[in-house]
C-alpha positions in Angstrom: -29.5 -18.3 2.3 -28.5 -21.4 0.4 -24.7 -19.4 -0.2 -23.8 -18.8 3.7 -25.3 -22.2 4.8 -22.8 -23.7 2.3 -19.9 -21.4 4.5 -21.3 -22.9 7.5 -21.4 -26.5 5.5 -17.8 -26.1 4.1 -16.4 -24.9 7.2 -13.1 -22.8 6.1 -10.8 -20.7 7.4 -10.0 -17.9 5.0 -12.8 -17.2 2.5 -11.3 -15.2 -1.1 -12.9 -13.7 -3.9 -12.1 -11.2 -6.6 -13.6 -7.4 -6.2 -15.8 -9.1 -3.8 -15.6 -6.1 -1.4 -17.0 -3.6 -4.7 -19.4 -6.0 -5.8 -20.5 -9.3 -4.6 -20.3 -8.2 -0.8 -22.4 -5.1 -0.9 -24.7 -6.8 -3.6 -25.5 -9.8 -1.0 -25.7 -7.4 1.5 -27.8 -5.5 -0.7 -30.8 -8.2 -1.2 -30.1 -9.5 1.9 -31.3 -6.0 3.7 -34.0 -5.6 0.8 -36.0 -9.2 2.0 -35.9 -7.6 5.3 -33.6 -10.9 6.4 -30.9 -10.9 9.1 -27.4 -12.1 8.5 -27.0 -15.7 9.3 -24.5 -16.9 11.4 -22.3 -18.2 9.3 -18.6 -17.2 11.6 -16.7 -20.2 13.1 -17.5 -18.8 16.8 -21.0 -19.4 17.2 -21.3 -16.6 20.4 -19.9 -14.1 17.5 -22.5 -12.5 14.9 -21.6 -12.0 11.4 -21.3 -7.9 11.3 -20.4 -5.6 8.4 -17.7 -3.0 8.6 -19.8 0.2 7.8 -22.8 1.1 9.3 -25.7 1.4 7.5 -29.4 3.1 7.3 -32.5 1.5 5.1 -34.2 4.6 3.0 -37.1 3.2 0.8 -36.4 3.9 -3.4 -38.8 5.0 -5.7 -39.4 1.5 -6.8 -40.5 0.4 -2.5 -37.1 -1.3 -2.1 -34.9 -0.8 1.2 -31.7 0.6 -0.1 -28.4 0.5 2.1 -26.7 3.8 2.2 -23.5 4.9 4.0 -21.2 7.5 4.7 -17.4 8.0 3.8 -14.7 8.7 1.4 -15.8 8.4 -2.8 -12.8 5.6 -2.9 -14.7 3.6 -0.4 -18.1 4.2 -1.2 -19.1 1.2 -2.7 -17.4 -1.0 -0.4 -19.0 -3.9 2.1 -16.3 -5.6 4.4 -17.9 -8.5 6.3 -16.8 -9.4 9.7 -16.6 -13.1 10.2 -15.4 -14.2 13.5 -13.4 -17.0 13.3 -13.1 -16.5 9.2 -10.7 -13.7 7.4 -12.4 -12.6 3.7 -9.5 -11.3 1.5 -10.2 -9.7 -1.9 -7.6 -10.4 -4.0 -8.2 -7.6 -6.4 -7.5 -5.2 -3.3 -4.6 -6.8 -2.8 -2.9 -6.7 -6.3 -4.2 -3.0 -6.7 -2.5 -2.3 -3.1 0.9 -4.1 -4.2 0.6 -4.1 -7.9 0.6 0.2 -9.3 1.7 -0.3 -12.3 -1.4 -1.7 -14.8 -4.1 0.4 -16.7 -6.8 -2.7 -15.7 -7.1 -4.8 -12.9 -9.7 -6.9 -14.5 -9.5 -10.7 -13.5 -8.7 -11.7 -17.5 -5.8 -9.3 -17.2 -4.3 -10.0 -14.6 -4.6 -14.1 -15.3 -3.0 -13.4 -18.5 0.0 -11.0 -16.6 0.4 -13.5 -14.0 -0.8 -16.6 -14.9 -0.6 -16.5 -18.7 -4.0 -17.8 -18.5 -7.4 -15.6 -19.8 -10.7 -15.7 -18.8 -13.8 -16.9 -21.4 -16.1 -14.0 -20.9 -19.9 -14.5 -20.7 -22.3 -11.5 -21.5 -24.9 -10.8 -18.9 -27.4 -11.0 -21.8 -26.6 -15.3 -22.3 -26.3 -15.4 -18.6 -30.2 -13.8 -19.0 -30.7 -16.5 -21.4 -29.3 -19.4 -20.2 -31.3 -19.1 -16.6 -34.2 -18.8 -18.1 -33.8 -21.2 -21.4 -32.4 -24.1 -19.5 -34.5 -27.5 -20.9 -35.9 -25.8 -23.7 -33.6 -26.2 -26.9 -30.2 -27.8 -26.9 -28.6 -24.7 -27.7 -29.7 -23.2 -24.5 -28.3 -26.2 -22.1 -25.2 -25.8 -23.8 -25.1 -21.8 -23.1 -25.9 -22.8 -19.4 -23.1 -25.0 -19.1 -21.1 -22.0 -20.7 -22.2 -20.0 -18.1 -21.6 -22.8 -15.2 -18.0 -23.5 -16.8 -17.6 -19.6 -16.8 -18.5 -19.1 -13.0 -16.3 -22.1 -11.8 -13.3 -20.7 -14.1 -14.2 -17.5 -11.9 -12.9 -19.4 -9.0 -10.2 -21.2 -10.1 -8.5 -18.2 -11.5 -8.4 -16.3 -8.3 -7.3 -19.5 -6.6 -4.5 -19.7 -9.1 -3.8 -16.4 -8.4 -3.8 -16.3 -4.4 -1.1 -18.9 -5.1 0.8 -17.6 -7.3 1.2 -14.4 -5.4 1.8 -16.1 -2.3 -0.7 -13.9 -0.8 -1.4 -15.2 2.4 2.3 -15.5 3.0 3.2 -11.6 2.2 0.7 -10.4 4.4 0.9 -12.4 7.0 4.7 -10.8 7.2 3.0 -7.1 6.4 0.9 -8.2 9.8 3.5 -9.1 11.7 5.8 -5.8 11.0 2.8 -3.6 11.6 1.2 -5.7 14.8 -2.3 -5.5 13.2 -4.8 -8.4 11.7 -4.4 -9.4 8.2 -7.8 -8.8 7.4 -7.3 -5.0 8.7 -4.4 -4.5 6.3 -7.3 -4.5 3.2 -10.3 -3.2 5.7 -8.1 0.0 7.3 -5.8 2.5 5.6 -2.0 2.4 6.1 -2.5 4.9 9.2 -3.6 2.4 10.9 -0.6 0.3 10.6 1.9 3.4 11.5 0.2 4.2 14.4 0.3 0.4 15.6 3.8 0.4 14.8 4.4 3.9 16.9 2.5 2.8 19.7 4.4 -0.8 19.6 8.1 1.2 19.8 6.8 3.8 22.7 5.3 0.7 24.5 9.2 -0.5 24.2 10.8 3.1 24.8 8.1 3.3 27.8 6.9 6.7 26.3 3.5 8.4 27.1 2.7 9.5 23.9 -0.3 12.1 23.8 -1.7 12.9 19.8 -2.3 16.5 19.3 -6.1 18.0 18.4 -6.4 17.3 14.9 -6.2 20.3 12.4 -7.2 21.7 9.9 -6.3 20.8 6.6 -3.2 22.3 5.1 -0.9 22.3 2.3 2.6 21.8 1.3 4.9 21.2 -1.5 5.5 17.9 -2.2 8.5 15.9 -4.2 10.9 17.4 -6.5 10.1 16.2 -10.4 12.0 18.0 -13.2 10.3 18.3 -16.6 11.5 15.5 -18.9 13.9 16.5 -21.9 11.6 15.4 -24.8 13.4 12.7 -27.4 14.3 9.2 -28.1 17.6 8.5 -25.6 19.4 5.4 -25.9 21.9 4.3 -23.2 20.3 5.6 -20.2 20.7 4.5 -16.9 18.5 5.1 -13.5 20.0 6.0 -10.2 17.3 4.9 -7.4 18.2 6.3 -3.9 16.8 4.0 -1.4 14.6 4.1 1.1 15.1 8.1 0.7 12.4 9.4 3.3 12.6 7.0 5.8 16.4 7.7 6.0 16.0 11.6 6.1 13.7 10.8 8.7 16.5 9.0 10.0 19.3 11.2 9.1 17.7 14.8 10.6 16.2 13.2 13.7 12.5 14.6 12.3 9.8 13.9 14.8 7.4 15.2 16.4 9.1 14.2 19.6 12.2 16.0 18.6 11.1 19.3 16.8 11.7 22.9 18.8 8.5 25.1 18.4 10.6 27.7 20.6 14.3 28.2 19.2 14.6 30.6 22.3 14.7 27.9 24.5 17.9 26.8 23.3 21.1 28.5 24.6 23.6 29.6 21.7 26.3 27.4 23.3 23.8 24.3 22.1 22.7 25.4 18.7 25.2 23.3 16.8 23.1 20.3 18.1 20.2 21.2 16.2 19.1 20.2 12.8 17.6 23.2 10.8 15.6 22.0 7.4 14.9 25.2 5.8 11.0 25.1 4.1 10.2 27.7 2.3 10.0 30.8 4.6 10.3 28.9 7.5 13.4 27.2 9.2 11.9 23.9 11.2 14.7 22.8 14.2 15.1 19.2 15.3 17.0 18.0 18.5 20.1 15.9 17.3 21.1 15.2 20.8 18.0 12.5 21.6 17.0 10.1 18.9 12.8 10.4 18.2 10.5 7.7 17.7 10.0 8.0 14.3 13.3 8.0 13.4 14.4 4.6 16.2 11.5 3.5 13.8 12.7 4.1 10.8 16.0 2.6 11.3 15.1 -0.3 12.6 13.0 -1.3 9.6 15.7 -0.1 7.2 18.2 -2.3 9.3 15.8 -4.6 9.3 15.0 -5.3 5.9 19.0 -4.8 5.3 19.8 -7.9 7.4 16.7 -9.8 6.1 18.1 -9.8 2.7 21.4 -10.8 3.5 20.3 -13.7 4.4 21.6 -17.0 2.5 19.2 -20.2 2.8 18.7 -23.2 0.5 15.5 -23.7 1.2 12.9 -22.5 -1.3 10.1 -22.0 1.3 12.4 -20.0 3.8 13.3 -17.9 1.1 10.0 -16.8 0.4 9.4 -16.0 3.6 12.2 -13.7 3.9 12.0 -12.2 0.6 8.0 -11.3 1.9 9.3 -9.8 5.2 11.8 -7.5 3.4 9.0 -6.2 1.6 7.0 -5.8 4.1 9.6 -3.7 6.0 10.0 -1.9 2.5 6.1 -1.2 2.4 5.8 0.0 6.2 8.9 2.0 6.4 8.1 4.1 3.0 4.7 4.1 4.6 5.2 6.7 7.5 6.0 9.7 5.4 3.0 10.1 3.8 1.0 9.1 7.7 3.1 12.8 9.1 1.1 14.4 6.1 -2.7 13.6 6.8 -3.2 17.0 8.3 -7.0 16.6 10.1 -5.1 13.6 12.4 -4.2 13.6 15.7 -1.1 11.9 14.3 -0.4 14.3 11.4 2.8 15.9 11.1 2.9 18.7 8.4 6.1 20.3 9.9 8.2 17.0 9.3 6.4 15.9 6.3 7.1 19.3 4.4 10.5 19.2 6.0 11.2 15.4 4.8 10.2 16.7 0.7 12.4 19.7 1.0 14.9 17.6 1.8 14.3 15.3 -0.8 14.3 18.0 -3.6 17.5 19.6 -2.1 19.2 16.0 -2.5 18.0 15.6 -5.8 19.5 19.1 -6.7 22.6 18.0 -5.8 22.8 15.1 -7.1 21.8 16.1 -11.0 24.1 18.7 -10.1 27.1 16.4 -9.2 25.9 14.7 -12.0 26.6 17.3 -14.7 29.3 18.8 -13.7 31.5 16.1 -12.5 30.5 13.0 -15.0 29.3 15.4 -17.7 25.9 12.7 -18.4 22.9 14.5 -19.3 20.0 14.3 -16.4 17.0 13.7 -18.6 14.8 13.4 -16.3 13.8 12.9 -12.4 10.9 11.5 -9.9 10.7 12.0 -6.4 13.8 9.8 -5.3 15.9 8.9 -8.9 17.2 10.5 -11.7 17.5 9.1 -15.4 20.5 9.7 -16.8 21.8 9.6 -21.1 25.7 8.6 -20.9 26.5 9.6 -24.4 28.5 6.2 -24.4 28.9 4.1 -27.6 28.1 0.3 -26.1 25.5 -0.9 -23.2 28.4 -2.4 -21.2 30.3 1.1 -21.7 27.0 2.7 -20.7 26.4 0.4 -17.7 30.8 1.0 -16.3 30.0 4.6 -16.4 26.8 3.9 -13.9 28.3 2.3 -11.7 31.0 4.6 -11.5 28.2 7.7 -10.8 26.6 5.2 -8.3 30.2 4.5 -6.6 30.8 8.2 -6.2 27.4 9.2 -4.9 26.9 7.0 -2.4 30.4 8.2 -0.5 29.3 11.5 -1.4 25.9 11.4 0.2 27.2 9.2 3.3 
């Protein structure tokens, strides 16, 4: 009680915490729903309720207490998002595990020490124990609660610090704005919702009555191309990254689901060099070339986008954080639709072009290790999806790196 009349009290507009949607959310919830109490009011609009996101049944434990259960997907079992009129509640662990792939732990101390070179003075739950119940008896004990009181305000400063450093609000206030969703939805919903916004946005601006498909059932299909690494110590080695590879086949091969031919007998033979054939496995899938799709007049504007974005030359420190948070945000929401075409049990999925964009992308990456080896001779040691790693055999890193460029020169005329 005395927690959400100190939101009403303080009066903010955006309310943070770390792993708060895991753990303090559903464990406020959690007591809130065993005391048989009803959420307090605690939005800005006073007409508007304080709602969660899930909803929720009371089964009574073993033990007599009301237990909250709900429904969904393992990743987001645990999970409590609060609606807050008025208010947005971002978890800033979400957001770094969202943004941030690459670390073993996302634990608050780690990351304050990756990004912050800062740490966190840990407090067992054992002298927390102690100190709440020990305060005013020994010296010993005031001083452990004070441990624990410095701990939980170092808590907060620490995910402050961080919110800043990341310039959180700032980056997803740009992923917002490129998707045309809320913030808050960008950590509530999955990225489907975002491509879907964005697909309704560009046939709202085509004026095209787009009609989803009964969802189906789930299938399969073979993903990216990743060759087995060549085992050893390599020095020397360069890595050639294509970018933004599936949105540009997407791009490239007009793949859509407003451009695909179900019936190739439709088409007369006269026509047949207007059509795009991507060869999957037994099957052949055919895409108009004469009548650019949505998907891929979505595509290239994001990649054009995010092309003109970073061209741009300022001196100002604040405008360049701005546009160096919208070019990633065009990155993030362009690299984003692939993966939407494969969710198969979706109105919106898309298996046809999704298995059509990866056996593209493997084809490419044939070719290029090919071109590699037989034209520059470099030893392809290994390869992920959309880049290769290559050993030059060359004696010096600046020999090493005139060699990479040169591959890199040559491919990209080759590919365009």
């Amino acid at each position: 009680i005395a927690f959400q009349k100190f939101i009403q009290d303080v009066n903010p507009d955006i309310i943070i915490g770390y792993n708060s949607d895991s753990f303090d959310n559903p464990y406020l919830i959690q007591r809130i729903y065993n005391y048989g109490m009803p959420l307090l009011n605690f939005s800005k609009l006073k007409n508007h309720e304080v709602k969660t996101k899930f909803k929720w049944r009371r089964e009574e434990g073993n033990d007599g207490l009301m237990r909250k259960y709900v429904h969904r997907e393992r990743m987001d079992r645990a999970k409590e998002f609060f609606l807050i009129a008025g208010r947005m509640h971002l978890d800033v662990m979400l957001y770094i595990m969202k943004n941030y792939t690459r670390f073993r732990s996302y634990s608050l101390d780690n990351m304050a020490k990756h990004f912050l070179k800062d740490k966190k003075d840990d407090v067992s739950f054992r002298d927390m124990c102690d100190a709440f119940l020990g305060y005013g008896k020994s010296p010993e004990l005031n001083e452990l609660y004070y441990k624990v009181v410095r701990y939980g305000i170092q808590d907060s400063l620490l995910t402050i610090k961080l919110f800043e450093k990341l310039q959180m609000f700032m980056g997803m206030s740009m992923q917002a704005h490129v998707n045309s969703i809320n913030i808050d939805m960008l950590l509530t919903e999955g990225s489907s919702v975002a491509v879907k916004s964005m697909i309704y946005r560009k046939c709202k601006e085509e004026r095209i009555v787009f009609q989803p498909h009964a969802a189906e059932k789930k299938s399969r299909y073979q993903g990216a191309f990743v060759l087995d690494p060549k085992s050893g110590v390599y020095e020397r080695v360069y890595t050639l990254d294509l970018d933004s590879l599936y949105p540009n086949i997407i791009r490239s091969y007009n793949i859509c689901f407003t451009t695909i031919i179900r019936d190739t007998f439709k088409i007369p033979v006269k026509d047949r060099n207007k059509v795009y054939r991507i060869p999957v496995g037994r099957n052949v899938y055919e895409f108009m070339s004469d009548r650019q799709g949505i998907l891929p007049k979505l595509c290239e504007y994001l990649i054009e986008k995010r092309t003109e974005v970073r061209k741009r030359k300022t001196d100002s420190e604040i405008i360049a954080r701005v546009n160096d948070a919208l070019q990633l945000a065009l990155k993030i929401s362009a690299n984003s639709i692939y993966g939407f075409l494969g969710i198969a049990d979706d109105p919106f999925g898309f298996i046809e072009g999704a298995s059509s964009v990866t056996a593209m992308g493997r084809r490419i990456i044939r070719q290029i290790k090919g071109r590699i080896e037989d034209k520059f001779h470099h030893e392809v040691i290994y390869g992920d999806t959309d880049s290769v790693m290559c050993s030059t055999g060359a004696s010096t890193e600046k020999e090493a790196y005139l060699r990479a460029l040169e591959v890199r020169d040559d491919l990209n005329h080759w590919l365009k």
